[in-house]
TIMI-645429 format. One record per residue (C-alpha): residue in one letter; chain; z negated, y, x. Coordinates in steps of 0.25 Angstrom, whole numbers, padded with zeros to 4 digits, m for minus. Example, Ala and Ser with C-alpha at 12.3 -4.5 7.8 and 13.67 -1.06 7.14 Angstrom:
{'a'; 'A'; {m0031; m0018; 0049}},
{'s'; 'A'; {m0029; m0004; 0055}},
***
This chain:
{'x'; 'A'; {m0122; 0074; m0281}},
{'x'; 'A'; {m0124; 0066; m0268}},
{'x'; 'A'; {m0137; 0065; m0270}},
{'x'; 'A'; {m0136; 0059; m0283}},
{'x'; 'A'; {m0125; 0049; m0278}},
{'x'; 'A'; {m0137; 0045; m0266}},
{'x'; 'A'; {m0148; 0041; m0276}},
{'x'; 'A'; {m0137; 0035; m0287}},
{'x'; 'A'; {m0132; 0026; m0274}},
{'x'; 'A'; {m0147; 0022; m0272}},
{'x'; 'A'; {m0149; 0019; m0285}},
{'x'; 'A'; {m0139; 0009; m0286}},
{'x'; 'A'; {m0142; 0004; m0274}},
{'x'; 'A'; {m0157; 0001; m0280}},
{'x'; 'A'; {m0151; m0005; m0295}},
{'x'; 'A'; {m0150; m0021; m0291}},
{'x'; 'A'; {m0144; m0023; m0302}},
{'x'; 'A'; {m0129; m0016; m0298}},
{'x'; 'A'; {m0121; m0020; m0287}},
{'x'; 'A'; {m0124; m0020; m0274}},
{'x'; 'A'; {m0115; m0010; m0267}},
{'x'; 'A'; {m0109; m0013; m0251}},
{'x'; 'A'; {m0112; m0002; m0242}},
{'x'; 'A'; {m0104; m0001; m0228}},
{'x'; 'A'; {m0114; 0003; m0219}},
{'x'; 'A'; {m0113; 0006; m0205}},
{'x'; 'A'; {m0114; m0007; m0195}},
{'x'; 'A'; {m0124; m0006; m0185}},
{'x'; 'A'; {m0125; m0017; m0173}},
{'x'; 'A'; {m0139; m0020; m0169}},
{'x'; 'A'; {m0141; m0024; m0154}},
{'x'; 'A'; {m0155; m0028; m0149}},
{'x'; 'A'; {m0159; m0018; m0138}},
{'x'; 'A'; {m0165; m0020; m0124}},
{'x'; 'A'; {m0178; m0015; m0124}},
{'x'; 'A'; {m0183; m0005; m0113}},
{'x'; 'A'; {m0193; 0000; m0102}},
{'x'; 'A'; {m0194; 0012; m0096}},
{'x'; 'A'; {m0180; 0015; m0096}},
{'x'; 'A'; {m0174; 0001; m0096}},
{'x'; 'A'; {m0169; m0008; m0104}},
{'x'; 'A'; {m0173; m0022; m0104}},
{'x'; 'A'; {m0170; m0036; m0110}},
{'x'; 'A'; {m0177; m0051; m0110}},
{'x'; 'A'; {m0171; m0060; m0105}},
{'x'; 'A'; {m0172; m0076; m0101}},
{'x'; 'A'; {m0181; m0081; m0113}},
{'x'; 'A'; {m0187; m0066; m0114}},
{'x'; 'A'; {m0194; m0067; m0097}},
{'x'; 'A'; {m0186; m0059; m0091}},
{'x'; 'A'; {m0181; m0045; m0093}},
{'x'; 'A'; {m0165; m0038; m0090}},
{'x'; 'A'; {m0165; m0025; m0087}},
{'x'; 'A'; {m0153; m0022; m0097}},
{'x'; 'A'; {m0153; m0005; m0095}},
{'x'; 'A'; {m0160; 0008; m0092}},
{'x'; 'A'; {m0159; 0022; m0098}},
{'x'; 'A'; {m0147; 0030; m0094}},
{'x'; 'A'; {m0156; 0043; m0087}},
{'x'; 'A'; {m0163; 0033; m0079}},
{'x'; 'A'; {m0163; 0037; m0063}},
{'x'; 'A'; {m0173; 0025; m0059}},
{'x'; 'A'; {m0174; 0011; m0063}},
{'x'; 'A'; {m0186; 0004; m0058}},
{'x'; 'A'; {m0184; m0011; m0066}},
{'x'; 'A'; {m0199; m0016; m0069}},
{'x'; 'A'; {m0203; m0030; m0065}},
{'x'; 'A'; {m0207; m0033; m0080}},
{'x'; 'A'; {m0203; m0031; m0093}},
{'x'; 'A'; {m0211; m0036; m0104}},
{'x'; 'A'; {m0219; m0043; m0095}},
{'x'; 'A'; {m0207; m0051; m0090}},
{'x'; 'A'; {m0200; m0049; m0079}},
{'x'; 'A'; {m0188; m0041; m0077}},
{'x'; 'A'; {m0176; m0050; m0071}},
{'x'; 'A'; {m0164; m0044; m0072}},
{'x'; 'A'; {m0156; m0032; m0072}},
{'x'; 'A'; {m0146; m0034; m0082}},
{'x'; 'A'; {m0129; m0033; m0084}},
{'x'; 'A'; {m0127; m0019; m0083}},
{'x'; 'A'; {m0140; m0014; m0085}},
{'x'; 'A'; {m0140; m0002; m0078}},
{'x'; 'A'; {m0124; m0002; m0075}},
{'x'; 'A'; {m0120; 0014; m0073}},
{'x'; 'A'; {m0133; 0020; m0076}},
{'x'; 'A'; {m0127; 0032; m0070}},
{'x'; 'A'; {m0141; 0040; m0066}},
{'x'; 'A'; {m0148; 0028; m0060}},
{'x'; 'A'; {m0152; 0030; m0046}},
{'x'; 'A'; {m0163; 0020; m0042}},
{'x'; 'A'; {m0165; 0005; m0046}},
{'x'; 'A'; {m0177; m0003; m0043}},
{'x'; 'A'; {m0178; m0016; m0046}},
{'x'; 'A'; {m0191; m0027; m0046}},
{'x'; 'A'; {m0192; m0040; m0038}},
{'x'; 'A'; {m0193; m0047; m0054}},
{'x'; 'A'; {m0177; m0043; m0055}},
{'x'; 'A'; {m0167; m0054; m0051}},
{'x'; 'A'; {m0154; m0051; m0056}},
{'x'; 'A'; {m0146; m0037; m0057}},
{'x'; 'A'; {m0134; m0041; m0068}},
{'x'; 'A'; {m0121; m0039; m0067}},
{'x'; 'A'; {m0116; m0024; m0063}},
{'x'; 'A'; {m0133; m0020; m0068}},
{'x'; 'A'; {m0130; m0008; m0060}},
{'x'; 'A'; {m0116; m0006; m0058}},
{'x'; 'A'; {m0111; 0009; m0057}},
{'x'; 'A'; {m0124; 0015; m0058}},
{'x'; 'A'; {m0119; 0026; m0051}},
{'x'; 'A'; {m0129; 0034; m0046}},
{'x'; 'A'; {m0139; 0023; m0042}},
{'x'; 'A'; {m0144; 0025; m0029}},
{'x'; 'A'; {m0157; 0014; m0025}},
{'x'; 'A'; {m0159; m0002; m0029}},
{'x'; 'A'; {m0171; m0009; m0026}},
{'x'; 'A'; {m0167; m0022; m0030}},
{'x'; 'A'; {m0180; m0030; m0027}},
{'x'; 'A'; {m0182; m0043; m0022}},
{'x'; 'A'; {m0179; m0051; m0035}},
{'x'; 'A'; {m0165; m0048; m0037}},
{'x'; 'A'; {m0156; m0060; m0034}},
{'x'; 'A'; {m0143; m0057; m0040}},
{'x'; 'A'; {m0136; m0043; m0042}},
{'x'; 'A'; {m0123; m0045; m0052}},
{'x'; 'A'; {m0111; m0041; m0050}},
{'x'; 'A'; {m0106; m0026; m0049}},
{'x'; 'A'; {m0123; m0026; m0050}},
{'x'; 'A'; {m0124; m0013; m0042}},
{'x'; 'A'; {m0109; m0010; m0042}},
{'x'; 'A'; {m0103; 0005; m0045}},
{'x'; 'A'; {m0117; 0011; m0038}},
{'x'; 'A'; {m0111; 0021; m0029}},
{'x'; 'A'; {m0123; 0028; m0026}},
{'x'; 'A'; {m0131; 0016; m0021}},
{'x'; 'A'; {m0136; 0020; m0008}},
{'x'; 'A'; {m0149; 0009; m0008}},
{'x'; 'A'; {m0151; m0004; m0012}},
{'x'; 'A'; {m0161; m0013; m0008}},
{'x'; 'A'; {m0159; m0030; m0013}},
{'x'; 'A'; {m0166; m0039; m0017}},
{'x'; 'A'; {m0171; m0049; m0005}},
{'x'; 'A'; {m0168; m0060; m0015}},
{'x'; 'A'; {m0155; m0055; m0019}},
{'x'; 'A'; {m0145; m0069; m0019}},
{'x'; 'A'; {m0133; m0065; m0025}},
{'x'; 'A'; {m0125; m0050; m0026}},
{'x'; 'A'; {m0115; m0050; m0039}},
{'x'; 'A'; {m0098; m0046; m0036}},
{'x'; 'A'; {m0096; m0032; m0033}},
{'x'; 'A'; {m0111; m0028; m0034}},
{'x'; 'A'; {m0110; m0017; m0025}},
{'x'; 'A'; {m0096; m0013; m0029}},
{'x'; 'A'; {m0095; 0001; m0027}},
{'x'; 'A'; {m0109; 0004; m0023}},
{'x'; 'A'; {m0102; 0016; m0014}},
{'x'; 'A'; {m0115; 0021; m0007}},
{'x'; 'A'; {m0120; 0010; m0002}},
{'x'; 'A'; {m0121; 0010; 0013}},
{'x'; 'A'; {m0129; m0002; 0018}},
{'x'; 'A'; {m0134; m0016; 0011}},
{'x'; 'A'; {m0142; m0027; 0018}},
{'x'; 'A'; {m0140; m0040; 0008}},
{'x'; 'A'; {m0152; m0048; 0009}},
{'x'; 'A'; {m0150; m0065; 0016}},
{'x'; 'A'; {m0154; m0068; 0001}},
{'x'; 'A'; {m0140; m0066; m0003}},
{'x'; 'A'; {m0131; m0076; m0004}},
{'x'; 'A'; {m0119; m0073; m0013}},
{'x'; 'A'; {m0112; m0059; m0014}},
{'x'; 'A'; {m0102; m0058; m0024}},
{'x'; 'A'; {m0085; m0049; m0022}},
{'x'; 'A'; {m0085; m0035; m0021}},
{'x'; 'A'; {m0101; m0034; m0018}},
{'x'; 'A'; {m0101; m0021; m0009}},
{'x'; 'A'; {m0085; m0018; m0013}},
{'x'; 'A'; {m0081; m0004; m0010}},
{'x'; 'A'; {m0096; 0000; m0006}},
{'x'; 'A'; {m0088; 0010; 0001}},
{'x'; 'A'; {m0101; 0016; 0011}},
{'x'; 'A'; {m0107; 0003; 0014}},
{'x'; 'A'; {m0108; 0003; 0028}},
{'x'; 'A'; {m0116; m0011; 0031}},
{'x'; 'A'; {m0120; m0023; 0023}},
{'x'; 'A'; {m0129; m0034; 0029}},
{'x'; 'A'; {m0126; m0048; 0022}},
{'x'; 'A'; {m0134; m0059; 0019}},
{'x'; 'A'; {m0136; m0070; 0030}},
{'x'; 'A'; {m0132; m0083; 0024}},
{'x'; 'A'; {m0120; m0077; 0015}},
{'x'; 'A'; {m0108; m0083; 0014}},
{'x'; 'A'; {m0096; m0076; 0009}},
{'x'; 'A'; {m0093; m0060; 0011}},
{'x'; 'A'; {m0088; m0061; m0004}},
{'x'; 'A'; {m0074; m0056; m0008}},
{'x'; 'A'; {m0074; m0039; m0007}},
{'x'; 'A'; {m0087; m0040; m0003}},
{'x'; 'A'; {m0086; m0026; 0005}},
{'x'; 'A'; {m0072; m0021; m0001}},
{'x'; 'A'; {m0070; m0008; 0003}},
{'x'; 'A'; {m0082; m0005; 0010}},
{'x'; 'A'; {m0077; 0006; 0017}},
{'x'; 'A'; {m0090; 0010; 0025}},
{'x'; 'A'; {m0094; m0005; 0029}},
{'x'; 'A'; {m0095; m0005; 0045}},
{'x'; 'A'; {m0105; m0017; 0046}},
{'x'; 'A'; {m0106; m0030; 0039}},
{'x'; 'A'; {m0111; m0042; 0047}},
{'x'; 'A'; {m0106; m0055; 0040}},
{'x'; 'A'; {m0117; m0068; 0041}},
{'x'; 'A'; {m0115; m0080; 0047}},
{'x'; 'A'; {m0116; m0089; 0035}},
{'x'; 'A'; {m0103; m0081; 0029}},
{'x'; 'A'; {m0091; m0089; 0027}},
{'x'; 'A'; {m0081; m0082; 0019}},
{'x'; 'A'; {m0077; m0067; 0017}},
{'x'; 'A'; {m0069; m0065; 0005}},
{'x'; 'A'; {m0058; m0057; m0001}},
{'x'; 'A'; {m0059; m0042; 0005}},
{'x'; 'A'; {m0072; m0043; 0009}},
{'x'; 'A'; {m0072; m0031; 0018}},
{'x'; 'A'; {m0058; m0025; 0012}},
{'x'; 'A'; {m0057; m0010; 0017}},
{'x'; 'A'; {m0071; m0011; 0024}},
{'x'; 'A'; {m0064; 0000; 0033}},
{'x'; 'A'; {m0076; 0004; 0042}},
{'x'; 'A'; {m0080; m0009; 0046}},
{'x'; 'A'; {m0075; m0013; 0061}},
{'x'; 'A'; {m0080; m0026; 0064}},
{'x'; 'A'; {m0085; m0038; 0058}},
{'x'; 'A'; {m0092; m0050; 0063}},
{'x'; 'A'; {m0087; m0064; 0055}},
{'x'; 'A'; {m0097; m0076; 0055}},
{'x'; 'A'; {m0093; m0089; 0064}},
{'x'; 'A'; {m0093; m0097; 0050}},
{'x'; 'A'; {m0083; m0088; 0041}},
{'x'; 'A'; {m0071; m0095; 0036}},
{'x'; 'A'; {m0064; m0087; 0027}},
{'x'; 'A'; {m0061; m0073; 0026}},
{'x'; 'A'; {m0053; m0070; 0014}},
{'x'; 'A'; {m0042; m0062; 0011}},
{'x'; 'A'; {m0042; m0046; 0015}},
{'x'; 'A'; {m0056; m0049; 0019}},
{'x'; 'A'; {m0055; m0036; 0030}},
{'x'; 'A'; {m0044; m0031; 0021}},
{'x'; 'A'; {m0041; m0015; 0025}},
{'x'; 'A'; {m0054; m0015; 0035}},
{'x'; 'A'; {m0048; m0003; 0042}},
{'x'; 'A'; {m0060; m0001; 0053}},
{'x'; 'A'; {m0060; m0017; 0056}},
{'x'; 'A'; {m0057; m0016; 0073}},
{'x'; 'A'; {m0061; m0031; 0077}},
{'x'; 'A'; {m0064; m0043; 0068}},
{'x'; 'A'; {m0065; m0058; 0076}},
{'x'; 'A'; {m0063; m0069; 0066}},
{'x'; 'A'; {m0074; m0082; 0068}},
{'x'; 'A'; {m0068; m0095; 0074}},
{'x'; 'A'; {m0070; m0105; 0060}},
{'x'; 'A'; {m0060; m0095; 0052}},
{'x'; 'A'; {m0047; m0099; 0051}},
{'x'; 'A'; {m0042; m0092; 0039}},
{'x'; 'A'; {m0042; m0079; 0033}},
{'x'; 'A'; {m0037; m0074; 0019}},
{'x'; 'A'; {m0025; m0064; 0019}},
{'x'; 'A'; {m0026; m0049; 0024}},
{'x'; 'A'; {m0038; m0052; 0029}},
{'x'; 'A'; {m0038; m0039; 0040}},
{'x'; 'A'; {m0027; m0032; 0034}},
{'x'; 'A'; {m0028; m0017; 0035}},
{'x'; 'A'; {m0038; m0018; 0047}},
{'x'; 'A'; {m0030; m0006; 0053}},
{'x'; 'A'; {m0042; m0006; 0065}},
{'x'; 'A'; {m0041; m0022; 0068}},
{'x'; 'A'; {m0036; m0023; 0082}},
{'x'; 'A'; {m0036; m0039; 0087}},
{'x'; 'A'; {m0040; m0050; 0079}},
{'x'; 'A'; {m0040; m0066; 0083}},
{'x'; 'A'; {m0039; m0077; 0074}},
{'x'; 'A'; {m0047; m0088; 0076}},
{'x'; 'A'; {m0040; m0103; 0078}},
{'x'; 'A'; {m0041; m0112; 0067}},
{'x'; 'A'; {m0032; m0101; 0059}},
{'x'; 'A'; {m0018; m0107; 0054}},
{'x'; 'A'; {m0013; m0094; 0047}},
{'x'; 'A'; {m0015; m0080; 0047}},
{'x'; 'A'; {m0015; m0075; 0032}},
{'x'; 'A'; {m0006; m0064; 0026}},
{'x'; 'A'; {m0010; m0051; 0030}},
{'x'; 'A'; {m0022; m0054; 0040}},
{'x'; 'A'; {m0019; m0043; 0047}},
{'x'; 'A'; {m0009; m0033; 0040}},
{'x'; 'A'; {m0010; m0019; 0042}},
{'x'; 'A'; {m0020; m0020; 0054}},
{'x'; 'A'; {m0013; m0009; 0062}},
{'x'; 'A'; {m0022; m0011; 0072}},
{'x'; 'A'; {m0022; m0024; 0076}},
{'x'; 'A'; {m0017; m0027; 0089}},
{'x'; 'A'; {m0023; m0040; 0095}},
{'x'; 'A'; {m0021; m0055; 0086}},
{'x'; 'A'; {m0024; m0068; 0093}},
{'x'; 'A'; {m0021; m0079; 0082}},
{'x'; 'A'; {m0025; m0092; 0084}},
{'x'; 'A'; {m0014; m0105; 0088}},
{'x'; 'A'; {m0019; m0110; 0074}},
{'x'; 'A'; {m0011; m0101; 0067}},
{'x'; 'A'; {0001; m0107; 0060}},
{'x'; 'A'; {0003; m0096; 0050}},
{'x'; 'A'; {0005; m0080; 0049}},
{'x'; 'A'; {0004; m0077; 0035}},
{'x'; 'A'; {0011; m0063; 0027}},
{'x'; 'A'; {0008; m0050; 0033}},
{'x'; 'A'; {m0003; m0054; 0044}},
{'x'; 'A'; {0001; m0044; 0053}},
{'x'; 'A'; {0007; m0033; 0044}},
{'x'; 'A'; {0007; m0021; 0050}},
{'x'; 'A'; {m0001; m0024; 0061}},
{'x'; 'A'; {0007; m0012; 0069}},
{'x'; 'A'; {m0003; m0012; 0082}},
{'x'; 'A'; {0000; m0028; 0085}},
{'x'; 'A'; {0011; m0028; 0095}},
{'x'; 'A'; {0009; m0043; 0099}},
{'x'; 'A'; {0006; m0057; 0093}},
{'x'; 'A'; {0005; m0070; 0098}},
{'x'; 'A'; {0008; m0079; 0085}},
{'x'; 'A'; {0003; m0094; 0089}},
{'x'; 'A'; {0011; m0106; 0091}},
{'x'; 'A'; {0006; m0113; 0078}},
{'x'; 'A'; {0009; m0103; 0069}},
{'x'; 'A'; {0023; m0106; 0059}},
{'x'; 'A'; {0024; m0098; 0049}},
{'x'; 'A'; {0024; m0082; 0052}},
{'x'; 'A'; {0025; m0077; 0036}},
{'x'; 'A'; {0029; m0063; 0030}},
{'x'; 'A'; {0028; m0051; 0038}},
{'x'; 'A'; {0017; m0056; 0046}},
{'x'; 'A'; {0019; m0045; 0057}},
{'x'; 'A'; {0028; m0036; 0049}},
{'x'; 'A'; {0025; m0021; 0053}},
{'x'; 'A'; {0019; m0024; 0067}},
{'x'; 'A'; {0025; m0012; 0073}},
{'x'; 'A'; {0017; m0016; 0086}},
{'x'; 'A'; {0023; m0027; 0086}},
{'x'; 'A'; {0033; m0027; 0098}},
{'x'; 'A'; {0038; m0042; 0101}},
{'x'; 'A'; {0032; m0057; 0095}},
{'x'; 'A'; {0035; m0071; 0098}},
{'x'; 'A'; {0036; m0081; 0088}},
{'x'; 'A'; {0031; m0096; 0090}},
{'x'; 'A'; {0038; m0108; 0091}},
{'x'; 'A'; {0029; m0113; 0080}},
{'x'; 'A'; {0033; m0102; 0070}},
{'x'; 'A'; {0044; m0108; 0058}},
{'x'; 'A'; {0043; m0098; 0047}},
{'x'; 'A'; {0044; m0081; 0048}},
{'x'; 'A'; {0041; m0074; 0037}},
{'x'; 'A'; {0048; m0061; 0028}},
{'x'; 'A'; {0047; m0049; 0035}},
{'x'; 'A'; {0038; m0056; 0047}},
{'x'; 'A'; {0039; m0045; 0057}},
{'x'; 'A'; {0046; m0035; 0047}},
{'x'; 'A'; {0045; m0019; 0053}},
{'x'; 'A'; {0040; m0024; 0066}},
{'x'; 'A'; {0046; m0011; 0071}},
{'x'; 'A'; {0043; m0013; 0088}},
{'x'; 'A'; {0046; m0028; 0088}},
{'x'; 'A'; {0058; m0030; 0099}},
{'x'; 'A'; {0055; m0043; 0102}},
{'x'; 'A'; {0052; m0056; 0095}},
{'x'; 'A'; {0054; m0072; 0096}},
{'x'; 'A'; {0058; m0082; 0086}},
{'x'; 'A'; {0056; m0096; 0089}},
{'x'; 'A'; {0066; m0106; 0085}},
{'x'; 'A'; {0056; m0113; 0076}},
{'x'; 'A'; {0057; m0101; 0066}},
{'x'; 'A'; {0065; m0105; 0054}},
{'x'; 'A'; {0064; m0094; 0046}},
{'x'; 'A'; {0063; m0079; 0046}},
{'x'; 'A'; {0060; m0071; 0034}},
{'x'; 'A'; {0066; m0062; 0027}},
{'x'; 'A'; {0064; m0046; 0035}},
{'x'; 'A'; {0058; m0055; 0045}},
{'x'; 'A'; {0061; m0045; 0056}},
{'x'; 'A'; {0064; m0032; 0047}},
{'x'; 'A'; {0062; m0018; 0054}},
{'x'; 'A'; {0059; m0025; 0065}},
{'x'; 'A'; {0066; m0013; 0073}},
{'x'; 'A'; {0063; m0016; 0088}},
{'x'; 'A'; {0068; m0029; 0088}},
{'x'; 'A'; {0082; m0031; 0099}},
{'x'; 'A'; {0083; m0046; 0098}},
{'x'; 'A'; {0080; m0057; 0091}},
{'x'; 'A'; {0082; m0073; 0091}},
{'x'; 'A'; {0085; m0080; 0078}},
{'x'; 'A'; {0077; m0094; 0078}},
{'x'; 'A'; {0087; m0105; 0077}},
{'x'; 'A'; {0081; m0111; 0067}},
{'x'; 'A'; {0083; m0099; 0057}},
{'x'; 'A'; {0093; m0101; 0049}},
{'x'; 'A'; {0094; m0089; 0040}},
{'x'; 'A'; {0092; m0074; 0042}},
{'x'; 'A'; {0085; m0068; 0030}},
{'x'; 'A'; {0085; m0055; 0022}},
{'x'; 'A'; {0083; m0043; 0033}},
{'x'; 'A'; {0077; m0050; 0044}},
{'x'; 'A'; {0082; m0040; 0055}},
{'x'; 'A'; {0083; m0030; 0046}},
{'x'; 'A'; {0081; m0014; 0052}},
{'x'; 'A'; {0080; m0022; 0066}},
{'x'; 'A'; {0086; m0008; 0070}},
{'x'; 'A'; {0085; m0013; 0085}},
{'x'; 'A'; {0090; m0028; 0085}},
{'x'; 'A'; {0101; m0029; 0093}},
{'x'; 'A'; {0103; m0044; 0095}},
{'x'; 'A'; {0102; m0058; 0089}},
{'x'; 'A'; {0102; m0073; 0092}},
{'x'; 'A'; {0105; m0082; 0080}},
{'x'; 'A'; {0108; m0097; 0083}},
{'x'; 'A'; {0115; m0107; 0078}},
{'x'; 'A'; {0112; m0111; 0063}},
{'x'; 'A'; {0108; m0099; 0057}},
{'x'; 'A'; {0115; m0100; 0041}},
{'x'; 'A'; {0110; m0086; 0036}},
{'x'; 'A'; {0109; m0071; 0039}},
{'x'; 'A'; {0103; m0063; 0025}},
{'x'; 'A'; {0109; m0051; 0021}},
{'x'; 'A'; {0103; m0039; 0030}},
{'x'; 'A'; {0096; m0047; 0040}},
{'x'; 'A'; {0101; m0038; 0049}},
{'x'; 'A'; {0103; m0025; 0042}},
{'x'; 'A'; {0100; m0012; 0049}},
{'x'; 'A'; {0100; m0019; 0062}},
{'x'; 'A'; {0110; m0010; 0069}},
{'x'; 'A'; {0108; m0013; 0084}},
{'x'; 'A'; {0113; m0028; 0081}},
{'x'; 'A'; {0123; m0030; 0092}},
{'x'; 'A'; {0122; m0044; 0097}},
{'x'; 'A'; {0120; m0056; 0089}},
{'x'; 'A'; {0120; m0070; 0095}},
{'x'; 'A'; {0121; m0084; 0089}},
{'x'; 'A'; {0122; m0097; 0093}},
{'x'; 'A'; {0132; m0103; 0086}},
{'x'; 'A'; {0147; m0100; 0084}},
{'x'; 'A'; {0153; m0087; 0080}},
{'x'; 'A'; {0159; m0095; 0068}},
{'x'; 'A'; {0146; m0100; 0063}},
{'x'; 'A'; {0140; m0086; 0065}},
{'x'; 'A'; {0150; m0079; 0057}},
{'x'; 'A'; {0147; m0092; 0046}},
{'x'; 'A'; {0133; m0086; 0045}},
{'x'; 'A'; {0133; m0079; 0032}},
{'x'; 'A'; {0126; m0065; 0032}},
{'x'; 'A'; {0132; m0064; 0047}},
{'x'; 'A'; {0139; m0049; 0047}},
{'x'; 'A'; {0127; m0044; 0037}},
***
């Protein structure tokens, strides 16, 4: 029976003279296929006189890209092309090759050795990146421009010399490159690019060039072996958290022309000992040196007029500061948790003190505050456990919220004439509080309001 019904359908299918029947069939798409070489796939490009490497077989251990395809040179290793060929090992390419695409390589994880020849002058970005067995590269001597994060992740390599060619390296390059021990730059380069070495956990040398001007956001962020670093005469920006969390980081002398840093630029060097800040500086960014627990030497310049949020943080080791005579404005926290930190004089020059400024300064006894200060934050002197005495500046009209409070060992005060306000617990937990002098009358003291709280 199903035999029959097959010819009957045929023979209809034959008679022009009957309907024509619609048939469903299945769709097919139809794509033109690069076409191959000894394992690779290949396409023309520019008008058909060049050649892309666009793939190669997946059991391929050894690429060795040929100069010629077809008679035309081959150009260009393509987007992808040999992206997480996971058995690839070695990678040879000729001189006639001048641009490795975007991410051509990227997580070839076993891949070991590139010979890049002399043609190459640009490698895309994440070219090579996710190569965490790359021990051996050797780059083109023409090589111009290195895409973002080519070398993100390549976790074995140890050592790379970029040849003077070079001349612009994109974020991220060698990021978290974690047993990179040392990288020679390119003389003439300009700028250490934004994460550049993030994370580059084994770097211990990096000799920055002359012609740089600029390092850029985290550019060594947690490079926790590297201890020194030499910055060129000419640099003039260093952005922020560029030494961000470089534990090992003993001694770093910033050049005379800088006079400004992004914020947390050294925070988390827990191994920082001194620092000097050149002149020409008017403000301290937030954070500069927050958590360097080792710091115990700061000279900052009579420029500075400004000490931003946090730059002293936790800097438990620093038991003295000399703040110049220029500088108004203290802001929030700025020496909070300095536990060092036993006794500090305050400028005439200084107007404004910040939240929490010395907040947990748990050996301070002794501080002055000039008259010039107008107003004290709120916790300003919270913790602040070691302090006996303290003078408020007349110009000081209100107490805010907790400014001495846990002052467990504050036993006197001077308050002058003028002051309208004392916040609720501005004094709370302060129970060694015997002897409180003001200047004014008794009957303008007791028509403060918070006085008693």
């Amino acid at each position: 029976m199903k035999k029959f019904l097959a010819v009957l359908t045929a023979g209809v299918l034959c008679a022009g003279a009957l309907p024509v029947m619609q048939v469903n069939l299945p769709q097919m798409s139809i794509t033109a296929s690069a076409e191959t070489a000894d394992g690779l796939s290949y396409q023309l490009i520019n008008d058909d006189t060049e050649v892309a490497i666009t793939g190669c077989d997946d059991d391929m251990t050894s690429v060795t890209v040929p100069s010629e395809i077809e008679g035309k040179p081959v150009t260009t290793i393509a987007e992808r092309a040999l992206s997480s060929k996971s058995k690839l090992l070695k990678v040879t390419l000729p001189d006639s090759v001048t641009t490795i695409e975007s991410r051509a390589f990227n997580d070839c994880s076993h891949l070991r050795s590139v010979d890049m020849g002399n043609g190459v002058k640009t490698i895309g970005t994440f070219g090579f990146s996710g190569c965490n067995e790359l021990t051996s590269i050797t780059l083109s001597e023409n090589l111009t421009e290195i895409g973002e994060s080519a070398f993100n992740q390549c976790s074995a390599l140890t050592e790379l010399a970029l040849p003077d060619s070079v001349v612009t390296i994109g974020n991220g390059v060698f990021a978290s490159c974690s047993k990179l021990k040392q990288v020679t730059l390119p003389n003439g380069l300009t700028s250490i690019s934004e994460s550049m070495f993030s994370d580059c956990s084994a770097l211990t040398s990096v000799e920055i060039p002359d012609s740089v001007t600029s390092i850029e956001y985290r550019a060594f962020k947690s490079c926790s072996k590297l201890q020194q670093i030499s910055l060129p005469d000419g640099l003039t920006t260093i952005g922020e958290g560029a030494f961000y969390n470089c534990s090992g980081l003993v001694q770093v002398t910033l050049p005379n022309g800088l006079t400004s840093t992004g914020k947390e630029v050294f925070s988390g060097c827990s191994s920082l000992t001194s620092a000097e800040i050149p002149e020409g500086f008017t403000a301290l960014a937030d954070g500069t040196f927050s958590n360097c627990s080792s710091l115990t030497d700061v000279k900052l310049p009579n420029s500075l007029q400004q000490i931003g949020n946090g730059a002293f943080w936790d800097c438990d080791a620093l038991t003295e500061i000399t703040i110049p005579g220029n500088v108004t404005d203290i802001y929030g926290s700025a020496f909070a948790k300095c536990d060092g930190l036993t006794s500090i004089v305050i400028p005439d020059s200084v107007t404004f003190i910040g939240d929490n400024i010395f907040n947990m300064c748990s050996n301070l006894e002794y501080i002055y505050l000039p008259n010039s200060v107008m107003s004290l934050g709120d916790s300003a002197f919270y913790g602040c456990s070691a302090l006996k005495f303290i003078a408020i500046p007349e110009n000081v009209l209100t107490l805010k919220d907790g400014t001495f409070y846990f002052c467990t060992s504050l036993e006197s005060i001077l308050f002058y004439k003028g002051l309208s306000k004392i916040n609720t617990l501005c004094f709370n937990r302060c129970d060694k509080l015997t002897d409180v002098y003001y200047t004014g009358s008794e009957e303008e003291w007791n028509d403060i309001p918070g006085v008693g709280a």
